[in-house]
DRENTOR-888159 format. One line per field, with one value per atom (N, C-alpha, C): atom name; x, y, z; residue in three letters. Coordinates in steps of 0.001 Angstrom, whole numbers, plus 500000, padded with zeros to 6 digits. Atoms other than C-alpha are relative to their C-alpha. Last residue first. Layout:
BEGIN
atome <- (CA ...)
c1 <- (X ...)
c2 <- (Y ...)
c3 <- (Z ...)
residu <- (ALA ...)
***
This chain:
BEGIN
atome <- (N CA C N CA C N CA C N CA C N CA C N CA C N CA C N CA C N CA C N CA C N CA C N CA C N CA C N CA C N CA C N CA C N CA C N CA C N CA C N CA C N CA C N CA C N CA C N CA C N CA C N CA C N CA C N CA C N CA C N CA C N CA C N CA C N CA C N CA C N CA C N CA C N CA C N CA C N CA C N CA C N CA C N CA C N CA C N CA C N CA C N CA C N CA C N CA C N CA C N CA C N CA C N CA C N CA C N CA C N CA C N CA C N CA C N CA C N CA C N CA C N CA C N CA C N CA C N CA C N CA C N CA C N CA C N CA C N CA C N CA C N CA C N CA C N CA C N CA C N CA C N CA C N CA C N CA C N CA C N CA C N CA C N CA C N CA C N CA C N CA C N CA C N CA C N CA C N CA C N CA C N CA C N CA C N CA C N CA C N CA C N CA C N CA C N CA C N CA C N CA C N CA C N CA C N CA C N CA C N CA C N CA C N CA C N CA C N CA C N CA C N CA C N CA C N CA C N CA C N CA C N CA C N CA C N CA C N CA C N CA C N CA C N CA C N CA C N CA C N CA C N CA C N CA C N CA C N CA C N CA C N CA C N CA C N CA C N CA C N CA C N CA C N CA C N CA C N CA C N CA C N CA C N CA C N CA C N CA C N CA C N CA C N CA C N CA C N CA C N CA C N CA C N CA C N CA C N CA C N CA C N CA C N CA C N CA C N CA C N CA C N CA C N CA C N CA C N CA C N CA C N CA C N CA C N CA C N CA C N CA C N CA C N CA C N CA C N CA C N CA C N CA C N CA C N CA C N CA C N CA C N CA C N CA C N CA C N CA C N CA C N CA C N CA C N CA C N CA C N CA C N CA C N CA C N CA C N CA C N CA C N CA C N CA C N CA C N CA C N CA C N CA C N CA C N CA C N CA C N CA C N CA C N CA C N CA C N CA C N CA C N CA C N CA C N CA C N CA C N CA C N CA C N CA C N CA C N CA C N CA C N CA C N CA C N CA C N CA C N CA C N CA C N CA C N CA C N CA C N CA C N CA C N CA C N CA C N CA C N CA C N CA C N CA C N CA C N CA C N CA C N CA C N CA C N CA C N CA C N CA C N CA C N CA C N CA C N CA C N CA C N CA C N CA C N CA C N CA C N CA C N CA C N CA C N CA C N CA C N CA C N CA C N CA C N CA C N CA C N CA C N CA C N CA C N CA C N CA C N CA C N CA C N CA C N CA C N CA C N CA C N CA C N CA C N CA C)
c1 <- (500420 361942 499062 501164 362172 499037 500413 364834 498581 500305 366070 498663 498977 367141 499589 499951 364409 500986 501002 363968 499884 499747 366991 498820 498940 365861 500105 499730 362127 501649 499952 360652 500921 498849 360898 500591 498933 358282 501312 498735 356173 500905 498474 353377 500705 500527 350395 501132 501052 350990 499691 499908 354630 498544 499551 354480 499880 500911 352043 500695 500662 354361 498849 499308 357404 499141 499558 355600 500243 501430 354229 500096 500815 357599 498926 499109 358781 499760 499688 355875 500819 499071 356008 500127 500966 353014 501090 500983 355300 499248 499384 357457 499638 499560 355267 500608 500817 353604 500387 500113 356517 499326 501076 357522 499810 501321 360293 499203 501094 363125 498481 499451 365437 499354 500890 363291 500310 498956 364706 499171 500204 363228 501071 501579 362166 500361 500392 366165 498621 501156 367027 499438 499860 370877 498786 501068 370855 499939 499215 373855 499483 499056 372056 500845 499056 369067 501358 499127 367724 500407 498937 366004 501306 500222 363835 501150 500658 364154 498793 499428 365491 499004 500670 364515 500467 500362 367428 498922 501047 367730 499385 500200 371116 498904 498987 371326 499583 498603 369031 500305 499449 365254 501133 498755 363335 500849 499535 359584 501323 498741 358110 500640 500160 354681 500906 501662 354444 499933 499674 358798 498287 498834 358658 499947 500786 355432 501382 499185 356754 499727 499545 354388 500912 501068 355050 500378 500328 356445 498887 500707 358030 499937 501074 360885 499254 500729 364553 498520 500865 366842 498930 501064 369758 498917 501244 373271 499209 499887 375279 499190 499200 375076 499931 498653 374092 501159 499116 371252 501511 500226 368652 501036 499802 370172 499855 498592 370715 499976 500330 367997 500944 499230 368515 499324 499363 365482 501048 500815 364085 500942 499394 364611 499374 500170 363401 501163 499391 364010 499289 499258 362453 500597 498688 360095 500565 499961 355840 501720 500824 355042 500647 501124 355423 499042 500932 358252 498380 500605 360013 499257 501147 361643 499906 501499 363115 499080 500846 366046 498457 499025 368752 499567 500352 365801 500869 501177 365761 499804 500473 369062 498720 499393 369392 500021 500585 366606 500617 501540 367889 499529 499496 371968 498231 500447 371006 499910 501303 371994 499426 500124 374883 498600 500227 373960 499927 499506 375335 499812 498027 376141 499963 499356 372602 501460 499390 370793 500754 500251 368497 500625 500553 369315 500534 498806 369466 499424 500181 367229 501295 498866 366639 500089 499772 363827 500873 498981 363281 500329 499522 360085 501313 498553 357782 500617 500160 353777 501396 499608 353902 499951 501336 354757 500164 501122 357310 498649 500198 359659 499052 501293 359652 499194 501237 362192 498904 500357 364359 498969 500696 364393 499732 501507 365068 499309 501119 367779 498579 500382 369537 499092 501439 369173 500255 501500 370674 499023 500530 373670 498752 499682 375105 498828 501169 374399 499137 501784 376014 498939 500843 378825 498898 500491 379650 499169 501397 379434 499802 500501 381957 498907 499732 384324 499558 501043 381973 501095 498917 383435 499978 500369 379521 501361 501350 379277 500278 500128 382666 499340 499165 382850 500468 500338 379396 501620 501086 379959 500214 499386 383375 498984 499154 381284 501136 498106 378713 500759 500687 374600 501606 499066 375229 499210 499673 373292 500834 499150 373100 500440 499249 371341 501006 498765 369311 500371 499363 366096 501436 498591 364417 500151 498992 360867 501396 500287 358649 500731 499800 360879 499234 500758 359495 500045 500246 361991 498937 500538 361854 499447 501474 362440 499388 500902 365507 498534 500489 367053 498948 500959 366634 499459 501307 368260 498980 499734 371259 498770 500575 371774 499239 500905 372183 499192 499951 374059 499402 501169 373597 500590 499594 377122 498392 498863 377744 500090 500025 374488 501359 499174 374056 500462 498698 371280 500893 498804 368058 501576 498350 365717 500285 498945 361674 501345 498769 358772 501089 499068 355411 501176 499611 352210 501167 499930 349495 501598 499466 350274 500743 500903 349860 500541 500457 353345 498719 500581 355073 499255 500515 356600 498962 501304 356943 499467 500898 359256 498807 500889 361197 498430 500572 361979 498629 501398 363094 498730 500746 365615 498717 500209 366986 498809 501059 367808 498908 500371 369984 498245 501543 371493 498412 499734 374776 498782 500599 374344 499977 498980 376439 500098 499906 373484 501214 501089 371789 500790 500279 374258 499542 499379 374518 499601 498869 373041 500995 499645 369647 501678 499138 367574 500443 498902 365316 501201 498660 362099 501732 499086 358654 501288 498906 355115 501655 500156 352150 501083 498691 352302 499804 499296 349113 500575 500457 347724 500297 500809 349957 499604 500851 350509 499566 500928 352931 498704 500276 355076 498855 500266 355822 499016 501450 356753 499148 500962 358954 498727 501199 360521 499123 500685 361375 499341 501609 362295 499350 501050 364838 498665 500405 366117 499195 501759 366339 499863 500933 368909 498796 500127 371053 498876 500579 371674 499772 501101 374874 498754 500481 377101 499231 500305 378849 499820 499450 379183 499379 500722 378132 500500 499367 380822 499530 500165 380070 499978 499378 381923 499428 498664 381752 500593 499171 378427 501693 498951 377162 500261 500677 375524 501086 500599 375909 499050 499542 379539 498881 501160 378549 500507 499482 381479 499288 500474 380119 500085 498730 381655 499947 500475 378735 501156 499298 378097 499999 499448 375621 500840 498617 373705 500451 499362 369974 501513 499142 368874 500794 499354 365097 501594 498550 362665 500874 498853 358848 501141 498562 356363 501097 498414 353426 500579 499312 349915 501322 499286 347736 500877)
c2 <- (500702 491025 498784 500866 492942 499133 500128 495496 499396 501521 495476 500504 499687 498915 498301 498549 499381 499504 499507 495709 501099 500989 495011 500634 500817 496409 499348 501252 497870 499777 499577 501437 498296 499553 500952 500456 500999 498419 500910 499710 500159 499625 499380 499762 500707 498351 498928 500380 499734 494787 501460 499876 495557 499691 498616 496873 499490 498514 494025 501270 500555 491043 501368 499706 492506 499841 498377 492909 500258 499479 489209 501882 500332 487789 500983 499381 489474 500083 498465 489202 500092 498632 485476 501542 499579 483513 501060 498704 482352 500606 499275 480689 501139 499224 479282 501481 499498 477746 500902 499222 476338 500935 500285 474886 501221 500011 475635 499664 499788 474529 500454 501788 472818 500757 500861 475076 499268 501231 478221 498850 501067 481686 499273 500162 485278 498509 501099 486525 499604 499760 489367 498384 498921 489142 500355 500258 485672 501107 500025 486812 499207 500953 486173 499505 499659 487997 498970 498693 487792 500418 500228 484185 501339 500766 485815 499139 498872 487259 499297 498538 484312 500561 499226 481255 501172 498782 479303 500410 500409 475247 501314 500320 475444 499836 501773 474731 499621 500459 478500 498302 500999 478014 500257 500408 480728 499450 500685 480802 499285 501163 483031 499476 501720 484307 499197 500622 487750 498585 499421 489032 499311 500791 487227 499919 500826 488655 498661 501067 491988 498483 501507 494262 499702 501190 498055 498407 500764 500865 499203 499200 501493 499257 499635 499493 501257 500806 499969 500315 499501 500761 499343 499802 499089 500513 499061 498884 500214 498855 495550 501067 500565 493294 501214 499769 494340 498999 498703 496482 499257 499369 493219 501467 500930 490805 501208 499068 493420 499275 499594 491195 500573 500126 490668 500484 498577 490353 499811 499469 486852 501562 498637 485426 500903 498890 481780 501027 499124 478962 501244 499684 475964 500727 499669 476220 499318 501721 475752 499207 500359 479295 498457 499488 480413 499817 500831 478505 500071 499936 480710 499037 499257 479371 500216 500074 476631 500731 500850 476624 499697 501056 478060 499033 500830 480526 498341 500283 481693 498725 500955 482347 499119 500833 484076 498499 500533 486297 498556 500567 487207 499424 500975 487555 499377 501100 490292 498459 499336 493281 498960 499516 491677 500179 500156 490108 500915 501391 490685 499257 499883 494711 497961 499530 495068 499906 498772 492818 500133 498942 489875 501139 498258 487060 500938 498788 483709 501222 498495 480243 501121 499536 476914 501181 498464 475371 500367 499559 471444 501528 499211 469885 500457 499548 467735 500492 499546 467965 499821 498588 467210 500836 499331 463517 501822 500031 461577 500951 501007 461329 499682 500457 464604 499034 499574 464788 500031 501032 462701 500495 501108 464866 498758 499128 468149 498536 500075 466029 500527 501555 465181 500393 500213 469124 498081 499584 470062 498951 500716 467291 500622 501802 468699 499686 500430 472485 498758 498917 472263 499865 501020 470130 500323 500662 472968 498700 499422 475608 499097 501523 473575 500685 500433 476675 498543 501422 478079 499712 500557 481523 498253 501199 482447 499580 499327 485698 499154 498475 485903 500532 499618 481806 501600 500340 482085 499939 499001 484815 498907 498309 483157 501034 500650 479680 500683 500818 480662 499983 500762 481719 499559 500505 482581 499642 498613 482402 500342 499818 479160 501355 499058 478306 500154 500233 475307 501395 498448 475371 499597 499907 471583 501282 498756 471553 500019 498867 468989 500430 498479 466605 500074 499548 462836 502066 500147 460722 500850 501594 459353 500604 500233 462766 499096 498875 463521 499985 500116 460024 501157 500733 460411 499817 499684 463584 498690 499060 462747 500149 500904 459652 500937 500010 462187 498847 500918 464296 498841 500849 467448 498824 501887 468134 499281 500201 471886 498278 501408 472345 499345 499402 475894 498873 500318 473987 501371 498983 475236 499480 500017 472394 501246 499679 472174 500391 499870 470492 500245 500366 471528 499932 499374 470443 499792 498807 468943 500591 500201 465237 501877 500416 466292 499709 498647 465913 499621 499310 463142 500944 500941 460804 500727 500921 462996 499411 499035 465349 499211 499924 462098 500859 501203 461226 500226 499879 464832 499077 498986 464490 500411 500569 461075 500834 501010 462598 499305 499269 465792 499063 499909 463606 500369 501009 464083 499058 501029 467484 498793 500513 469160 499218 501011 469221 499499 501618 471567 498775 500496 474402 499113 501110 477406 499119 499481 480445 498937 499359 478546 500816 498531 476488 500536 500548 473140 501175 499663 474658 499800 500161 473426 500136 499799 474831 499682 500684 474550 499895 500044 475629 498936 498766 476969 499579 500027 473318 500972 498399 472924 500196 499738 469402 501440 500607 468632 499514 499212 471180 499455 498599 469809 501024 501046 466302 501082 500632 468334 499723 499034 470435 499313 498936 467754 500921 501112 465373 500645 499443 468346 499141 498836 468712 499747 499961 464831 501024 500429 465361 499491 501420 467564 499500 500191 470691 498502 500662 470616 499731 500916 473765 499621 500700 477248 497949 501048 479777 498886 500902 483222 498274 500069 485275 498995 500380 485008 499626 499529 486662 500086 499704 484424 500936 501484 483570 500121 499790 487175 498819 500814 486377 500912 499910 488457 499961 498664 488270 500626 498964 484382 501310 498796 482691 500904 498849 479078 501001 500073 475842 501079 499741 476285 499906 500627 474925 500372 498147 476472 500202 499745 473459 501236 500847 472053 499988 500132 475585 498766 500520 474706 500075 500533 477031 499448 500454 476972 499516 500707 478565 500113 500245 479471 499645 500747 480558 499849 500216 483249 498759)
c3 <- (501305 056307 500297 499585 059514 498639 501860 057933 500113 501033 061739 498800 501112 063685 498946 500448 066134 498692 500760 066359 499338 500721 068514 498405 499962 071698 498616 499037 071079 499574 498182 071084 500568 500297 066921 501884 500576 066931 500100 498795 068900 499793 500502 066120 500085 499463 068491 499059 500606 067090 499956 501718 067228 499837 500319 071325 498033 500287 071514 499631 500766 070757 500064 501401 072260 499226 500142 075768 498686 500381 075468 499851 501571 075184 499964 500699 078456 498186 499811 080254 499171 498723 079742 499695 499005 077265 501189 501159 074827 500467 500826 077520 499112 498687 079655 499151 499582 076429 501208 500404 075594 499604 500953 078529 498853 500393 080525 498788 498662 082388 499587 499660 079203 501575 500431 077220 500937 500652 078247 500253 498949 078140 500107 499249 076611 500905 499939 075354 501200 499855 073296 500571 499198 072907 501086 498825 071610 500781 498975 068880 501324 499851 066064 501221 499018 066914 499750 500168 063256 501133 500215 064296 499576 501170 066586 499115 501088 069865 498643 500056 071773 499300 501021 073327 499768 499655 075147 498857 499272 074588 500404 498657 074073 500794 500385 069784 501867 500231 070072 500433 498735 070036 499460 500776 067705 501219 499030 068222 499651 500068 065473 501319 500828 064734 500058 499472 066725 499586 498365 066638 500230 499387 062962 501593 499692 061444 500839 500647 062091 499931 498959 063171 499025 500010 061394 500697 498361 062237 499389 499552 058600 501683 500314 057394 500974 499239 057927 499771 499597 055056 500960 501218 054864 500515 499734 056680 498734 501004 056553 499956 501443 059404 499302 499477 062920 499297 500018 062579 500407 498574 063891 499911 498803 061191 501267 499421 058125 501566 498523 056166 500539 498529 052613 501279 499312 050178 500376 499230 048076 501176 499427 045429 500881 499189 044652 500924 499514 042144 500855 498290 041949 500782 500372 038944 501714 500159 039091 499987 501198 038651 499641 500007 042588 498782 499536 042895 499826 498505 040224 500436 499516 037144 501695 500251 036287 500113 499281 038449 499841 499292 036230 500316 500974 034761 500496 499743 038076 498572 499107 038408 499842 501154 034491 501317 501175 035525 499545 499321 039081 498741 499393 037243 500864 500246 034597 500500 500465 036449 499403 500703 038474 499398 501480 041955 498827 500067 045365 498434 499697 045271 500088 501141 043585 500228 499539 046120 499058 501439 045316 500676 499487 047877 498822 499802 046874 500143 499768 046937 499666 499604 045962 499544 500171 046991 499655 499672 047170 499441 500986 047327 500061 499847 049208 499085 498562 049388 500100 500174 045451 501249 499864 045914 499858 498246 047157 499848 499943 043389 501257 500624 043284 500308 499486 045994 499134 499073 043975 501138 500778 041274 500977 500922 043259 499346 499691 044548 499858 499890 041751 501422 501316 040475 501103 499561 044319 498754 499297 043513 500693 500270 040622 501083 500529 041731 499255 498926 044861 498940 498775 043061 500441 501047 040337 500739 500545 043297 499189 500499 045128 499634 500988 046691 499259 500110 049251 498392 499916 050613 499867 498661 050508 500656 498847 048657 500943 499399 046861 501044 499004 046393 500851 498494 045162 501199 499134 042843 501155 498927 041278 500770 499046 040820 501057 500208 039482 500738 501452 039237 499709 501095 043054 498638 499685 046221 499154 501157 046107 500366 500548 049678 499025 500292 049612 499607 500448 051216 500012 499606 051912 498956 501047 052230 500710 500876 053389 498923 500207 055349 498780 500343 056076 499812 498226 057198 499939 499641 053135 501718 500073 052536 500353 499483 054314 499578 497765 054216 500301 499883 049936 501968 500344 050354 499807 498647 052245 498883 498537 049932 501197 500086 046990 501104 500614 048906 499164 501296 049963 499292 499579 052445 499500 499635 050789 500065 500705 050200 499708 501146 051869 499015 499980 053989 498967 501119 055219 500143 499319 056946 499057 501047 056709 500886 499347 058474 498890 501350 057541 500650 499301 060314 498824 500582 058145 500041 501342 059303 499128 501331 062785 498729 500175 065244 498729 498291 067370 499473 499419 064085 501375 500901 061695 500928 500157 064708 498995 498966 065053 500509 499951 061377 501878 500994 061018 500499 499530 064273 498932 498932 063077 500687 500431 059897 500684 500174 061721 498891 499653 063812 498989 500433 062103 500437 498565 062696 499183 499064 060054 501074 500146 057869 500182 499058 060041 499344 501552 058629 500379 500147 061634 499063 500514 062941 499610 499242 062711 499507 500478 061012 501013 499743 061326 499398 500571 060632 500900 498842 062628 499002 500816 060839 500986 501425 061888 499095 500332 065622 498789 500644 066455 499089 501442 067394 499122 500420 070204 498729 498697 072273 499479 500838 069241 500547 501228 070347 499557 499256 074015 498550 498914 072562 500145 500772 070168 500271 500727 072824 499198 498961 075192 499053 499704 072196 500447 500942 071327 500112 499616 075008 498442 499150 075085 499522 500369 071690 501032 499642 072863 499283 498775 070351 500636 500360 068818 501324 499211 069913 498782 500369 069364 500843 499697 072294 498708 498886 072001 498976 499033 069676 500981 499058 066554 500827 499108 063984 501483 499540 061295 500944 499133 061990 500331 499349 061241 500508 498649 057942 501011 499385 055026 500784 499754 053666 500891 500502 054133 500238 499228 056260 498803 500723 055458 500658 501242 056790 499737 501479 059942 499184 500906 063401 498827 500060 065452 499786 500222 064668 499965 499454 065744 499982 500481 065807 500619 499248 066039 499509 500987 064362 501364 498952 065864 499166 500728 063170 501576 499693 064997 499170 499967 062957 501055 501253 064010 500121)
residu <- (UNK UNK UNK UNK UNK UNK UNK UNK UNK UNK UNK UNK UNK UNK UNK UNK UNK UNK UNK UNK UNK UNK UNK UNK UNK UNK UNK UNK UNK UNK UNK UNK UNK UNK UNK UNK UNK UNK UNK UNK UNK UNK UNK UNK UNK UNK UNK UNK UNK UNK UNK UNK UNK UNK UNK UNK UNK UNK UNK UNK UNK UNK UNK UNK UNK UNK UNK UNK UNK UNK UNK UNK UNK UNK UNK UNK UNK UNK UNK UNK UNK UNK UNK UNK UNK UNK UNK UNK UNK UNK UNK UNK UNK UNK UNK UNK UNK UNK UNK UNK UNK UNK UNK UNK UNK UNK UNK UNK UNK UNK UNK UNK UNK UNK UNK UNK UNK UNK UNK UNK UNK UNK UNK UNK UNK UNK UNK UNK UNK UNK UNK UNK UNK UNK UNK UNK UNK UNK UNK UNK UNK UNK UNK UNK UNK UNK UNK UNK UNK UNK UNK UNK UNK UNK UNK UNK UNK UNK UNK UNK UNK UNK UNK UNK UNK UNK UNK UNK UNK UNK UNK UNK UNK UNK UNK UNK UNK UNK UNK UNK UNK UNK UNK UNK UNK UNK UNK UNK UNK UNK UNK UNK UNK UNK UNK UNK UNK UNK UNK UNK UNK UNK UNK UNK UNK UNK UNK UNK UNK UNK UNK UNK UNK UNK UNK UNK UNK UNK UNK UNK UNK UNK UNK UNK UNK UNK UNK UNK UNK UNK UNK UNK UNK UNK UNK UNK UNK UNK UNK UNK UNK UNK UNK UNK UNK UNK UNK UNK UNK UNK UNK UNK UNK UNK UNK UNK UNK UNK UNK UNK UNK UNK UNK UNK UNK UNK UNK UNK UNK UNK UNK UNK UNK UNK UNK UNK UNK UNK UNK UNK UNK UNK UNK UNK UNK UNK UNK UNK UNK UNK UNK UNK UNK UNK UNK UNK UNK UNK UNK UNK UNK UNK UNK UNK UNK UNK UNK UNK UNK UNK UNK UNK UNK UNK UNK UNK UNK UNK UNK UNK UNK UNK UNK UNK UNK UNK UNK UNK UNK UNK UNK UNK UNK UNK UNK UNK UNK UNK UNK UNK UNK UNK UNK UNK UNK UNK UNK UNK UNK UNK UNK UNK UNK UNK UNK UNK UNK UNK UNK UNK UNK UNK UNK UNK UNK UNK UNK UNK UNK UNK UNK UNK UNK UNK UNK UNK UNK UNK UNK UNK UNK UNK UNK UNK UNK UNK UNK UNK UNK UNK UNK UNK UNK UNK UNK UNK UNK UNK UNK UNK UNK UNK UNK UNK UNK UNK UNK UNK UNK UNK UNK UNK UNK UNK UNK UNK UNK UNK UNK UNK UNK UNK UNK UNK UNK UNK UNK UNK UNK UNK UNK UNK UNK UNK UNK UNK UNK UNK UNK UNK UNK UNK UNK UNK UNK UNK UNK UNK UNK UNK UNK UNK UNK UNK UNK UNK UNK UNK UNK UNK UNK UNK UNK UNK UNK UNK UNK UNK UNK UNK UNK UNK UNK UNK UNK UNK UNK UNK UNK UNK UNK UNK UNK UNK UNK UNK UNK UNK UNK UNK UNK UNK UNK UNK UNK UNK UNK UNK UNK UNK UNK UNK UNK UNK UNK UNK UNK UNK UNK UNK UNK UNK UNK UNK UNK UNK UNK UNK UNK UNK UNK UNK UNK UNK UNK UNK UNK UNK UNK UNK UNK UNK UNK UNK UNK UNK UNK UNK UNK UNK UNK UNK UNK UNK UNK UNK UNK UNK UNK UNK UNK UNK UNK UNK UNK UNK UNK UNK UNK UNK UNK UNK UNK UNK UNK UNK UNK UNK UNK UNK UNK UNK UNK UNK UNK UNK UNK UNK UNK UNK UNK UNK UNK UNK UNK UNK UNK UNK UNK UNK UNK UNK UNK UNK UNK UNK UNK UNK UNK UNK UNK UNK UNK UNK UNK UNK UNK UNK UNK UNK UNK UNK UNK UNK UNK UNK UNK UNK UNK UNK UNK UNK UNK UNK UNK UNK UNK UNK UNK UNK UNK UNK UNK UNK UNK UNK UNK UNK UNK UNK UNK UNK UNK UNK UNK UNK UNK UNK UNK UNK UNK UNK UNK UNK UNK UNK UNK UNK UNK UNK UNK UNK UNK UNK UNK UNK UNK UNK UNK UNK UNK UNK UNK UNK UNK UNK UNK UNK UNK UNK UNK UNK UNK UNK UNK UNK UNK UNK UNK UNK UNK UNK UNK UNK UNK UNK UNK UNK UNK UNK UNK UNK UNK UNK UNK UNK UNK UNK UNK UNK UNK UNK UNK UNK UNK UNK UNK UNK UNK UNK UNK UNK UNK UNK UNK UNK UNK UNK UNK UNK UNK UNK UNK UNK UNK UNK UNK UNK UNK UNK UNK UNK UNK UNK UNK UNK UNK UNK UNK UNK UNK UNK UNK UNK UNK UNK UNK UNK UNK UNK UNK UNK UNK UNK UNK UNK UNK UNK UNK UNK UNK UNK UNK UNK UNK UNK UNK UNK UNK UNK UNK UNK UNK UNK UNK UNK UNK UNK UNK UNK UNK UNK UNK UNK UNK UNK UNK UNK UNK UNK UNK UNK UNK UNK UNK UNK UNK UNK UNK UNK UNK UNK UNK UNK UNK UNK UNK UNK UNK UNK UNK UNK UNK UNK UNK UNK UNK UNK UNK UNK UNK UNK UNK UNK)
***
């Protein structure tokens, strides 16, 4: 099946989300170096799986100041196909900051709203510039046009009855044109309870997760973890800045987690047992 390899180039964030756990994260914030991301890159673009490379993590990528530099490089070392995308809360979207991002060749840029105003988003996100956020998403939305229909700009929120009033998914969507799915920009999509150790919600069945089999999540230090819903790095298969990433995806430890959820053991595992596995 496909890879998706996420790189947290920032573990850095403005945003104290009611539900993220950044704000009460304890393992060590950081920017990642920049050999260690060449190292992985170089390393990535040696694997045909891996179709997909996301610039995300417990943290706001566009705090890295790098964070243009690091697109440009990944275009430059990887197939055409292969999709490269960032998630911001849009905080530091600018419209210069979006022409650099496409021009270097980003895909998809995800912009967290999370919000249809200005007293939701400061409730959900502690984000006082909702009128800005959405100022400068619509300019880039239009300037990402401008490259073709292989780049785009998303902008997203989470559908929950304690985060959005009863008419608030309809009136988002309309906000942003619609869904992605009918030609729009807006998209809604679940919460996650981050591994059982955010807000409590129902956990699925025993089933895979296409996260714990399809995902390769690099903390800022170069460590592999779980997935991205280990926030903490609790669950950890390697480290880049000694191994490969083939070593890596391939170790006993990885490869244990990847069959207990194909055999659906999913609930026999660290972390997993209690995750939403959205």
């Amino acid at each position: 099946m496909p890879l998706q390899l996420q790189l947290e180039t920032s573990a850095y964030c403005n945003a104290k989300c009611i539900f993220c756990p950044y704000p009460t994260m304890k393992r060590p914030h950081g920017f990642m170096d920049m050999a260690l991301f060449h190292k992985i890159i170089d390393d990535a673009a040696t694997i045909p799986l891996i179709e997909d490379i996301t610039l995300t993590g417990l943290g706001e990528p566009l705090l890295d100041k790098r964070i243009v530099e690091r697109v440009r490089y990944i275009r430059q070392k990887v197939k055409p196909n292969v999709t490269v995308t960032a998630y911001t809360n849009g905080t530091f979207l600018t419209e210069q900051m979006a022409r650099d991002l496409v021009d270097a060749g980003l895909s998809i840029l995800y912009v967290s709203m999370n919000a249809i105003d200005a007293r939701r988003r400061s409730a959900i996100m502690k984000l006082d510039d909702f009128d800005k956020v959405v100022d400068q998403t619509r300019k880039a939305i239009e300037i990402f046009k401008t490259f073709g229909s292989n780049q785009s700009v998303v902008v997203k929120a989470i559908q929950e009855k304690d985060l959005m009033e009863s008419t608030d998914p309809e009136r988002f969507l309309e906000m942003w044109g619609g869904p992605v799915d009918l030609g729009g920009n807006g998209f809604l999509h679940m919460e996650g309870n981050w591994a059982g150790a955010m807000r409590p919600m129902r956990v699925l069945p025993e089933t895979a997760c296409n996260r714990a089999i399809g995902e390769i999540m690099v903390l800022w230090d170069g460590r592999v973890s779980l997935c991205c819903f280990d926030g903490e790095g609790e669950v950890i298969f390697g480290d880049f800045n000694k191994q490969t990433i083939r070593e890596v995806y391939n170790s006993e430890k990885a490869l244990n987690y990847r069959v207990a959820h194909a055999e659906g053991r999913r609930g026999s595992l660290p972390l997993c047992s209690t995750c939403t596995a959205i």
